[in-house]
Every structure is written in C-alpha cells, then in structure tokens.
C-alpha positions in Angstrom: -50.1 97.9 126.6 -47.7 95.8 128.9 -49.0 95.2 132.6 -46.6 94.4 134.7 -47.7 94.9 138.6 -50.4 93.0 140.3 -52.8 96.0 141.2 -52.6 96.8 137.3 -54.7 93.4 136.4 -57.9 95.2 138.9 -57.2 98.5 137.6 -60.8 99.8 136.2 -59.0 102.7 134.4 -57.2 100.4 132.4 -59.8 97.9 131.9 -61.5 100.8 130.5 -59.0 101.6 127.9 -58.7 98.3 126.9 -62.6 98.3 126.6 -62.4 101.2 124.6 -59.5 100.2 122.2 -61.8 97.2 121.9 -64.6 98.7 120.6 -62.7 101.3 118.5 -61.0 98.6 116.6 -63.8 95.7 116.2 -65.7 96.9 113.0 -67.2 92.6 112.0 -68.7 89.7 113.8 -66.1 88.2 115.6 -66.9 84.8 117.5 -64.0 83.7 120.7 -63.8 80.9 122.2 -62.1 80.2 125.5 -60.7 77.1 126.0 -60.9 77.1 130.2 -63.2 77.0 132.8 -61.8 79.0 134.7 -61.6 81.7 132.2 -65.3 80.8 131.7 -65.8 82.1 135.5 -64.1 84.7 135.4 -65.2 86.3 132.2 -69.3 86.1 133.7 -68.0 87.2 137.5 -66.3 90.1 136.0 -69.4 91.2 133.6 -67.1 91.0 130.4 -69.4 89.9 128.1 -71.9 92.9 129.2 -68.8 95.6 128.1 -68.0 94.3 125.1 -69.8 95.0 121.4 -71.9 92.8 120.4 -70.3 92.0 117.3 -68.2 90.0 119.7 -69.9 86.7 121.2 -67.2 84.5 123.3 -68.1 81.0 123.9 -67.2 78.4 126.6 -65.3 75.4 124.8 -64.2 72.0 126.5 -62.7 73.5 129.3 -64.2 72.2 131.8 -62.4 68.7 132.8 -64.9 67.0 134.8 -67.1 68.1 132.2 -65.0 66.7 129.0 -64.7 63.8 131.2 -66.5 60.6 128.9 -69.4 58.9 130.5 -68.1 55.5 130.2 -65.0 57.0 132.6 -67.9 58.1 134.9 -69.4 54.7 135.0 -65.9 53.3 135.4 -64.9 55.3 138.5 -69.0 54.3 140.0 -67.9 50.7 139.3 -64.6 50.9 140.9 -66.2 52.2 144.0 -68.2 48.8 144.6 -64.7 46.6 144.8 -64.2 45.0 147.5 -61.3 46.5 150.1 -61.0 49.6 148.2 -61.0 53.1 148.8 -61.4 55.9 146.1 -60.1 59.2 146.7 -61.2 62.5 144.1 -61.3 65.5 143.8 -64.7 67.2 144.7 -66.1 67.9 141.7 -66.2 64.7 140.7 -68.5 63.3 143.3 -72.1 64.6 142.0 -71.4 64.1 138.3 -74.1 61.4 137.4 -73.6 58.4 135.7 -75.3 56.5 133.9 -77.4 54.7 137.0 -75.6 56.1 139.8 -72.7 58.7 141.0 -70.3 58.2 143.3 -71.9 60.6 146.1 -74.6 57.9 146.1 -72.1 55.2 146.1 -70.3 56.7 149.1 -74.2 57.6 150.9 -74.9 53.7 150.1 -71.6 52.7 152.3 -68.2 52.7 149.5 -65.0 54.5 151.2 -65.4 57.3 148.8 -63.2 60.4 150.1 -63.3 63.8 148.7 -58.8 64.9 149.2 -57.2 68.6 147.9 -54.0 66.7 146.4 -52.3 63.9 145.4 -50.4 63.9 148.6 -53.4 63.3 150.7 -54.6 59.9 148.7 -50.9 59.2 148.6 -50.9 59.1 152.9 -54.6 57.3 153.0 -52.6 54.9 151.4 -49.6 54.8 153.8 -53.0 54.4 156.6 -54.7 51.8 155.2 -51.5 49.1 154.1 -54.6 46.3 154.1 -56.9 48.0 151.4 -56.1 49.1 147.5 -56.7 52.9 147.4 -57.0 54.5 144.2 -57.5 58.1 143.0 -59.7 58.9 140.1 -57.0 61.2 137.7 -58.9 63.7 136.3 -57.3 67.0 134.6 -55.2 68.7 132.0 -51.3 69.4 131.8 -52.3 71.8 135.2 -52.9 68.9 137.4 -51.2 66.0 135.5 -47.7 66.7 137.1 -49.0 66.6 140.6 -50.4 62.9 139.8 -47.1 62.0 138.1 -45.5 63.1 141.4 -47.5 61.2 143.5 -47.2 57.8 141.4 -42.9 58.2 141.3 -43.3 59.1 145.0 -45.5 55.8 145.4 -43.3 53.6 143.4 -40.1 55.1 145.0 -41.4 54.6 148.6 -43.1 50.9 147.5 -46.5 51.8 148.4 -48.0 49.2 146.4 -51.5 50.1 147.3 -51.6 53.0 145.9 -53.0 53.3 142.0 -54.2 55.8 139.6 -57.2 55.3 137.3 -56.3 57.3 134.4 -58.8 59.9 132.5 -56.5 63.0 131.7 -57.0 65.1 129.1 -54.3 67.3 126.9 -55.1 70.6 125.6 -53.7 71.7 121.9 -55.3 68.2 120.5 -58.6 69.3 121.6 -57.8 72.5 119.6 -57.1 70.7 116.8 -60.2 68.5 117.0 -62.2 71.6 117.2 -61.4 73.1 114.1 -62.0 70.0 112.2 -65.7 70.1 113.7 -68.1 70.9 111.1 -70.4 73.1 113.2 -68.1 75.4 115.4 -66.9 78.1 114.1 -64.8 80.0 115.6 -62.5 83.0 114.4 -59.8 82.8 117.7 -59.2 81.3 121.0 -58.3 83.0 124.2 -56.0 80.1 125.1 -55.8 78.3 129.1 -53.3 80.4 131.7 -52.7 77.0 133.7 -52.2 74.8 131.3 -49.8 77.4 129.3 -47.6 77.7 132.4 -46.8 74.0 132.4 -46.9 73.4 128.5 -45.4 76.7 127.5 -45.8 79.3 124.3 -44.4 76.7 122.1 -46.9 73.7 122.9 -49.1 75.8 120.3 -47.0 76.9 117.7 -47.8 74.1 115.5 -51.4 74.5 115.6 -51.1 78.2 115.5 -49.3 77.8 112.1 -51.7 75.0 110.5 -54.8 76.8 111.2 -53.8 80.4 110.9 -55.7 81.2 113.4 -55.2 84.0 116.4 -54.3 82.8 119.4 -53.9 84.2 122.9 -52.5 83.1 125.8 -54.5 84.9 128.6 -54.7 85.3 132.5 -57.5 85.6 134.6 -57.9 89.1 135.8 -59.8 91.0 133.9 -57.3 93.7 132.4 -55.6 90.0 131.4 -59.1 88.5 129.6 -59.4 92.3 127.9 -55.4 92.3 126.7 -56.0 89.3 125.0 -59.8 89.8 123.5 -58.2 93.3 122.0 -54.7 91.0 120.8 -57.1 88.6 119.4 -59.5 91.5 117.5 -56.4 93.3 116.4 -54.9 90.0 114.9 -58.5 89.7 113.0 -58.7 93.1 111.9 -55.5 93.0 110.8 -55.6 90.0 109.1 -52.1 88.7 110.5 -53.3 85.6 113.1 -50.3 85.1 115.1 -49.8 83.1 118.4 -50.1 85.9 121.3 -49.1 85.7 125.0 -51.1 88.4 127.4 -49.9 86.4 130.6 -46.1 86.9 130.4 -45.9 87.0 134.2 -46.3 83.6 134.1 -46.1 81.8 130.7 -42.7 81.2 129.3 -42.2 80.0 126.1 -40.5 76.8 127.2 -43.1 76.0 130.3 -41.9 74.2 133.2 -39.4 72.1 132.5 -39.3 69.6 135.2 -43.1 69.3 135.4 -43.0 68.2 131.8 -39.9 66.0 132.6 -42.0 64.4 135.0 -45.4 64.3 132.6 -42.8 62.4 130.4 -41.8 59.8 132.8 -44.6 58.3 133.9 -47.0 59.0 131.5 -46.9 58.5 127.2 -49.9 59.9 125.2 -52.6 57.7 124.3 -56.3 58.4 122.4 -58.6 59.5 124.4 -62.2 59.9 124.7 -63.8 63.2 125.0 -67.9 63.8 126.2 -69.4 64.7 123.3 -66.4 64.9 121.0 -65.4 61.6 120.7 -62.0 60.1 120.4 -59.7 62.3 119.8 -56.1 60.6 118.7 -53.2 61.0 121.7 -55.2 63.6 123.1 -54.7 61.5 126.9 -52.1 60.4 128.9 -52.0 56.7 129.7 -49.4 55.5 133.0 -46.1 53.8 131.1 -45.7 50.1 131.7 -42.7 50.3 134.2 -45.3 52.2 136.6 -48.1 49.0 135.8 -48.3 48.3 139.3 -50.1 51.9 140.3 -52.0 51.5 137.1 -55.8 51.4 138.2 -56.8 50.4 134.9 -54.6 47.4 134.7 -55.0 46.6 138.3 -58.5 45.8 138.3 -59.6 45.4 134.5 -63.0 47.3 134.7 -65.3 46.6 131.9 -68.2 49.3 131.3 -71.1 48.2 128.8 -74.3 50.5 128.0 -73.3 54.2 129.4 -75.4 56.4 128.2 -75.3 60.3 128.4 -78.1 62.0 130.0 -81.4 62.5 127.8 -82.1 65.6 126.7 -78.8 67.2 128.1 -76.9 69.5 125.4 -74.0 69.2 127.3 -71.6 68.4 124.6 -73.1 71.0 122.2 -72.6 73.7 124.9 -69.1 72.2 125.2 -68.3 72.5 121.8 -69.6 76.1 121.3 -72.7 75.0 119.6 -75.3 75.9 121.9 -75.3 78.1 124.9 -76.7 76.5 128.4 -80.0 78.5 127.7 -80.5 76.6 124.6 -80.8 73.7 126.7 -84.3 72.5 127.3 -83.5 70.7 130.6 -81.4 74.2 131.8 -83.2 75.8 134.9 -85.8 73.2 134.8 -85.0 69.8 135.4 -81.4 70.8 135.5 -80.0 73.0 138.1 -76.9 73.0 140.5 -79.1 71.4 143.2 -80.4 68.8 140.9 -77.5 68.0 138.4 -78.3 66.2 134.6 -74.9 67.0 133.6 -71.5 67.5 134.6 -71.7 71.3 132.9 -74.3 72.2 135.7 -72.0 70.2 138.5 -68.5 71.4 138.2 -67.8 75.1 139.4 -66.0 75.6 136.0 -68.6 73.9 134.5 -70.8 76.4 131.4 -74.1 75.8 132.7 -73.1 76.3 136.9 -71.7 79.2 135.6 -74.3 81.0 133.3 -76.8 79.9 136.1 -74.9 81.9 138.7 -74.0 84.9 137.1 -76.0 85.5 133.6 -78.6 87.4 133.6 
C-alpha cells in the first residue's frame, strides 16, 4: 500500500486494512522497538498498541533526548547557571529535569537568568541584548535539531557575537542502534526507525547497520496509517525472513537527507563519544563544536568540572529506556513519581516513556 495524500495518513478505512493485514500476517511473538519519542506519543494517543495482536509488544527505546541526556550533563548545565554574568537559554523541557541536588527551574526560582526560548535564533538575539553578559544555550537533541544550533553558532561567528556559546550534549541516532543490539538484555526483533531524524540523515545513514545486524528496519511517520505501514513492513520482513531496510515515510525521507543541513552538521561540529543515561558511553555517538568555532564552545569557555552525579534512586529510567522494563515496572511510577512531582527525566519530557504511559495508558 502506497499513501500518498495527507487525508490518507487519518483515514480509519485504511488504518483498518492495515490493521487487518497485520493481524492476518503475524502468526509469532514479535517485539518492536521505536526509536523516538515522538513516535512513542503518538503510538499511545492513537490507541495503537490496543489494535494490534498481542503477539506484538512495541517498546519505547532512547528516544527521548532530554531523557538520554547523562546526569553529569544535567549537573553541568545546573552548575553553569550559578556563573557569574551569565544567562542560559533552553529549551523547555529541560528546565524540570532534576539533578543531582538541584534543577535549573530551582536555579532560575533562586535568582539565575534562566530563560525557556523556541529556537536558536531567540538565544542568538538575547545575545545581541545583553553585549555585557556571556549567554549560552544548553544543546540538547539529535540530527533534528542539531542543524539549527550549527546555524546559530556560523551565524554567531559570522556576525562576531562573541558572547554567544553552546554547551554541547547532542546525541546521534544509528550509534545508539548499534549500541542496543550489543546490549545483553534487549531483545528486540525490529525497529520502527525516527521520521525527523531520517529527513535530515536520510535512508542511507542506516544502511550499514541494517546490513550488519540483519535486522528489519523501518523508516516511519507519525500518523497512524504511517506507524501501521511500517509495523505491517516490519512483520512482513519477519515473517518472511528477508530483514531489509524499509522507508514508510517517502513524503519526506529521501535517501540522501538534506544535504545542506548535513553540510552544515559537518562544519561546525565532528563526532565525539558520548555519554548516554543509562547506556553509558557509546563511541562517536555525539557531536562535539570543531576547534575553529572554540570561542562559542561553552565547554571550553568555562571548563565545568562535575564530581558525584548520581541518578535518581530507585528510578528505572534507563531500563525503561532501553526496553527493559515498562514505566509500570517502576516502583517509584505513579507514586513518588508523577509529572507534577518529577524523579526522572522519562516522567518530565512530553516525549518522555513514563509522561506518556501516565497520560494515555490505561
């Protein structure tokens, strides 16, 4: 089935095929794993998991990237926020993440400039404001958001706003892939792979993972005809026996990518190892500012040293993370952890597992 107009990806007739071609052609257990949060929203706001078989389980993997974000990166950003003369712009979902004594939306309720912006142009122009302090923004994403921060740091340089600096924490996609199969404890027999990462990355950033693992692999979108199109790819590909590399988001995922975002990715940034929450270091699996941007380089700029973070107790957030455990397996979920009261960054982030399962699972 190839869907090709907009009202096609809402059409319940067709999700209802699909449902049925599903079910007519899963005949094992079959364990999925999507590998974004947003997928992970959409998949419980649409009721997916309550049409499928349940020989099929789908599980939320490291999606999320506030919640992959490390804790020692947490505690950095915290520390940053005391400086003297400086003022940290973020993303929102950042803000409530706790660290390991504090958060920033403390920070910023005991008196640090901590503002919440919508893009890289906004801490870009607080920094065009304020020529007498340092302002920094707290990089935190995959390949989706990575460009825009590249942007703003060639912009910056170009237009010699020397003020302006980016602490570095992102995140890259097909090494966490790789660092999941090598996990002893998930098991997983296909991945419904990220839309917005795939537009920027393209088809090919997978191939060679695709071919190592022989394992099925779907590109998907976030409708739900375009989560169902690749769940019945991925079943057929298992069924079949033949794992392939699939694309059910054509409208939008080439194989090359975008070009000039990952042009830009290229010029300012080179890979580095990075470490995950509840993974570990994963080798050039982050993106680290090249030397002849140094001077918006947050990291270098002010040398933060973070000793003694600690995850939260009793917080299964990098099991759930992983595919593990589920967020009711949790003994802190719905108790002492909820999205009022935060333990960890799965509860906090609105792509997060554990927000998620505790606003639409039943």
């Amino acid at each position: 089935m190839v869907l090709k107009y907009i009202d096609e990806f809402r059409d319940s007739e067709i999700s209802q095929s699909l449902i049925k071609k599903i079910k007519n052609t899963s005949s094992r257990d079959i364990r999925l794993m999507e590998v974004c949060g947003t997928h992970t929203v959409s998949i419980f706001r649409s009721g997916i998991r309550t049409v499928l078989p349940s020989s099929i389980s789908l599980l939320s993997g490291p999606g999320c990237p506030v919640c992959v974000t490390d804790q020692t990166e947490i505690d950095a950003f915290i520390e940053l926020a005391r400086v003297e003369d400086v003022i940290i712009t973020t993303f929102g979902d950042l803000m409530r993440v706790p660290g390991t004594t504090s958060s920033l939306q403390k920070q910023r309720a005991e008196g640090r400039d901590i503002r919440v912006v919508y893009s890289t142009v906004d801490a870009l122009e607080i920094a065009q404001k304020n020529p007498d302090k340092r302002v920094v923004f707290l990089g935190v994403g995959f390949e989706t958001t990575a460009p825009t921060i590249a942007a703003a740091i060639y912009s910056a340089d170009q237009m010699q706003v020397g003020n302006f600096s980016v602490i570095c924490a992102h995140k890259l996609v097909p090494p966490a892939l790789e660092a999941l199969m090598a996990a002893d404890h998930v098991n997983i027999d296909g991945f419904i792979l990220p839309g917005h990462v795939s537009v920027i990355i393209g088809e090919k950033a997978y191939l060679p993972f695709s071919k190592r693992h022989q394992i099925p692999c779907v590109i998907a979108g976030f409708e739900p005809a375009d989560i169902l199109q690749a769940i019945s790819m991925l079943v057929e590909q298992i069924e079949s026996r033949h794992p392939s590399l699939g694309n059910a988001y054509k409208r939008a995922v080439t194989f090359e990518g975008n070009t000039k975002a990952q042009e830009m990715l290229d010029d300012v940034f080179e890979t580095i190892d990075a470490r995950w929450r509840a993974i570990g270091v994963i080798p050039r699996s982050g993106l680290g500012i090249r030397p002849k941007y140094e001077r918006h380089d947050a990291g270098k700029i002010f040398d933060i040293k973070v000793t003694g973070s600690l995850d939260p107790k009793g917080c299964a957030c990098g099991e759930i993370l992983t595919g593990a455990k589920t967020p009711p397996e949790c003994p802190l979920y719905k108790t002492v952890c909820t999205p009022v009261d935060p333990v960890g960054p799965c509860m906090v982030s609105t792509e997060g597992t554990c927000a998620a399962y505790y606003k639409y699972h039943i």
